[in-house]
N, C-alpha and C positions, 0 to 999 in steps of 0.2 A: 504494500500500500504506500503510496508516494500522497502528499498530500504536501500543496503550494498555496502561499498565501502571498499577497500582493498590499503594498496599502502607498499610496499615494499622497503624500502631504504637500503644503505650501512652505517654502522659506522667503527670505525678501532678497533672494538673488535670483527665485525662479522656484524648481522644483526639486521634490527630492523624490525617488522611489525606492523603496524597500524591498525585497524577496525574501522571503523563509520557503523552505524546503527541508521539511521531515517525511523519513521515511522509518516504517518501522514501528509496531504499536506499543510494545514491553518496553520497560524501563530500561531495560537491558539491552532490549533489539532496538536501538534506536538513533539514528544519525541526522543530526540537526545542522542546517549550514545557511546563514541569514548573508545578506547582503546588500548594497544600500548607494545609489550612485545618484550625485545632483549634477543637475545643467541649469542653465538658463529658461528650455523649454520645453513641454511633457516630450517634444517628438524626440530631440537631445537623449533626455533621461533616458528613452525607450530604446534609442539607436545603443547606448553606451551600456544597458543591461544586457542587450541582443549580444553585444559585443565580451561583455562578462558571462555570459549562461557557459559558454565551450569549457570555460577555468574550472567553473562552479560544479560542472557534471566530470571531471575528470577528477577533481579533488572529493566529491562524494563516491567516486568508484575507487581513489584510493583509500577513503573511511573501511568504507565496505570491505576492503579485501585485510585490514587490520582485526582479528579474530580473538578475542583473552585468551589466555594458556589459564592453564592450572595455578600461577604463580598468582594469579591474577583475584582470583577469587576467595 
């Protein structure tokens, strides 16, 4: 289960947008990765997320492939 949240704010240079992206429903099963880029204008913000998603889905597939040992627990 992947589940994305988005939230859009104002700042007084323009905008800002946010991403969260959890995946995973147990406390334990679960990888969280937020992220948050301003521009001057939502179309900016939006070009400059499009441009962060590639970073964001590589660094959650390396979360993922991070497993606890035994030592761990």
């Amino acid at each position: 289960m992947t589940d994305v949240d988005e939230k859009v704010e104002r700042t007084d240079v323009g905008v800002s947008v946010e991403i969260e992206m959890k995946r995973g429903s147990g406390t334990r099963d679960q990888d969280k990765i937020k992220a948050k880029v301003k521009a001057e204008t939502l179309g900016e913000a939006k070009a400059d997320l499009d441009e962060l998603k590639p970073y964001l889905r590589e660094y959650a597939d390396d979360l993922r492939a991070i497993q606890p040992t035994e030592d761990d627990d």
